[in-house]
C-alpha positions in Angstrom: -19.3 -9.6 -33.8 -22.4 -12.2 -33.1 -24.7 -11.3 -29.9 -23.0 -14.0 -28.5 -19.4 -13.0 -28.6 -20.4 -9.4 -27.4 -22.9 -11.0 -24.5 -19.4 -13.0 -23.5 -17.6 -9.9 -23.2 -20.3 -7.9 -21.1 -20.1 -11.2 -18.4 -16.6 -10.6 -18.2 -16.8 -6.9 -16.9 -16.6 -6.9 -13.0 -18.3 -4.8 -10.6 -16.4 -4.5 -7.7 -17.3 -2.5 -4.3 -14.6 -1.6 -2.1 -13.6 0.5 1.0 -12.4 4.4 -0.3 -9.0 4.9 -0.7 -7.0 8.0 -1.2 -5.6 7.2 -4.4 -9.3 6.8 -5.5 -10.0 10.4 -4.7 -9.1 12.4 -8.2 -11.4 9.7 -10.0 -14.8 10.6 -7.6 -13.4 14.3 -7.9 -14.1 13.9 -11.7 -17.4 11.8 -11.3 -18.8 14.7 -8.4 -17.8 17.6 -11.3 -19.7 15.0 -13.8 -22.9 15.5 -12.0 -22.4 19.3 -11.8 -25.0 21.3 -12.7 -27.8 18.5 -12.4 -27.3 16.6 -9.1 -24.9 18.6 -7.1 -24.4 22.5 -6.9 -20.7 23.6 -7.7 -21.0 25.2 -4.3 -20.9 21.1 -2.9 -17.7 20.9 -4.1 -15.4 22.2 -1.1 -17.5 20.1 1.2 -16.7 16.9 -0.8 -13.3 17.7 -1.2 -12.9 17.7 3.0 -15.2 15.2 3.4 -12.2 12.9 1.3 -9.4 14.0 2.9 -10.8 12.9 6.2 -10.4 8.9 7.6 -13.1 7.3 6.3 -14.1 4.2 7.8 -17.8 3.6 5.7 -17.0 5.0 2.7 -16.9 3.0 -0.6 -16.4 2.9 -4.2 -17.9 1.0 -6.9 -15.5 0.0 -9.9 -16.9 -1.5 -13.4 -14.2 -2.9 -15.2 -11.7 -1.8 -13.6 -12.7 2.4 -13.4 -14.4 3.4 -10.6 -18.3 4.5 -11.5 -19.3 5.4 -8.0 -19.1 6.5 -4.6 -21.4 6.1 -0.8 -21.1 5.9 2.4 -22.5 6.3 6.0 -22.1 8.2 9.3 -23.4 8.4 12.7 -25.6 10.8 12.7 -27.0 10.7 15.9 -27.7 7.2 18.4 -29.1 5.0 15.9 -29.1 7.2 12.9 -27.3 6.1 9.9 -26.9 8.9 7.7 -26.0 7.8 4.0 -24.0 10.6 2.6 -21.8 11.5 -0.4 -23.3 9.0 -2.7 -22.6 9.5 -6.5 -22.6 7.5 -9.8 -21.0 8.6 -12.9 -23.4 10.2 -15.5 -22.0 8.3 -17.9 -23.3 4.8 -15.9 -26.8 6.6 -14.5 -30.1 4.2 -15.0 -28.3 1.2 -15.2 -28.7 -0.2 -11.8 -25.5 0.4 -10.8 -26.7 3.3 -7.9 -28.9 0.6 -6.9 -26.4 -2.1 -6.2 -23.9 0.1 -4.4 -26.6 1.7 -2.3 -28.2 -2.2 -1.1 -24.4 -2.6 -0.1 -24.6 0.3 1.7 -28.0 -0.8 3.5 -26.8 -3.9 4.2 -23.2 -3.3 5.9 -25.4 -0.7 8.4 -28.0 -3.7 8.8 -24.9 -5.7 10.3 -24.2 -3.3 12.7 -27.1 -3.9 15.3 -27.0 -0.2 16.5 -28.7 1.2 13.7 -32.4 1.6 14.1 -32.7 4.4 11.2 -30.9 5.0 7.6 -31.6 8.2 6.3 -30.1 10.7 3.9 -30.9 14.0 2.5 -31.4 14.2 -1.7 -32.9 16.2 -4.0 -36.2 16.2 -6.0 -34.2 15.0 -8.8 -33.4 11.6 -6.7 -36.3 11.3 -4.2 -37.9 8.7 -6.4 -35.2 6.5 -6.6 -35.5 6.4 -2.6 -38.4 6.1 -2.0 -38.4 3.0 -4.3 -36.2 1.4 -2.0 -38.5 2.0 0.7 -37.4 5.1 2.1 -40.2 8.0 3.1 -39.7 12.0 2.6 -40.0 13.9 6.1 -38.8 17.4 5.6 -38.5 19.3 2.3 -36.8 22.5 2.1 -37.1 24.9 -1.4 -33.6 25.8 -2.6 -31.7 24.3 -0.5 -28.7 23.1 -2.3 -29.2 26.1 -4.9 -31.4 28.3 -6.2 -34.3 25.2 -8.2 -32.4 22.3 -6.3 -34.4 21.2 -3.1 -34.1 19.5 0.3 -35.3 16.3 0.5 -34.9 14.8 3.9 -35.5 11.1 4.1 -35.4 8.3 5.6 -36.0 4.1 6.8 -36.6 2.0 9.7 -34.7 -0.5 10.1 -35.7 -1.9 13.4 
């Protein structure tokens, strides 16, 4: 195959971002268990699985030729607090600017809403960076937080 047949087929894949649906949940239940032991604690687990069975209004999923990669979304945390939670992309799709697409989706659906003043989130020290590239500023850690070696990293952006 010449570069120029397989660059063809790579402009054909489609990345797609759409609001969650319940028939999506079995494929981010697979993608969450993907990114067990590194990024999430198995412990996470029963928290996510509520989390999905609830109505979701801000919660999305990113799909690369047709199979979804990723998950994020956003609540209220408190008046004017947008709290990015849940967000996840397949191992097999890390450091490929896929994470970084989904999540400047994110930003910018709770930039339309005009009552958000604040996006923040809470991570890891195995994600901080990729936050704090995006602009977003550690205010709290806490040591073994999600399990024993996996930290609280409490972050977050103004947006006013």
């Amino acid at each position: 195959m010449s570069s120029k047949s397989f660059i063809n087929i790579v402009r054909r894949k489609e990345k797609m971002i759409s609001k969650y649906q319940n028939q999506n949940r079995d494929s981010l239940v697979e993608i969450f268990k993907g990114n067990i032991p590194k990024y999430f604690d198995q412990s996470e687990l029963d928290p996510f699985l509520n989390f999905l069975d609830k109505s979701l209004e801000s919660y999305y999923t990113l799909s690369f030729d047709n199979e979804i990669i990723g998950a994020g979304g956003f609540i209220a945390e408190t008046p004017g607090d947008a709290r990015i939670v849940w967000f996840m992309i397949d191992a097999k799709f890390h450091n490929r600017g896929f994470g970084k697409q989904l999540f400047q989706f994110l930003e910018s659906e709770i930039n339309e809403d005009k009552n958000y003043q604040v996006i923040s989130l809470n991570t890891s020290q195995l994600t901080n960076v990729f936050y704090e590239k995006l602009g977003y500023v550690v205010l709290k850690t806490s040591p073994d937080y999600w399990a024993p070696g996996m930290h609280l990293f409490y972050m977050e952006k103004d947006i006013s």
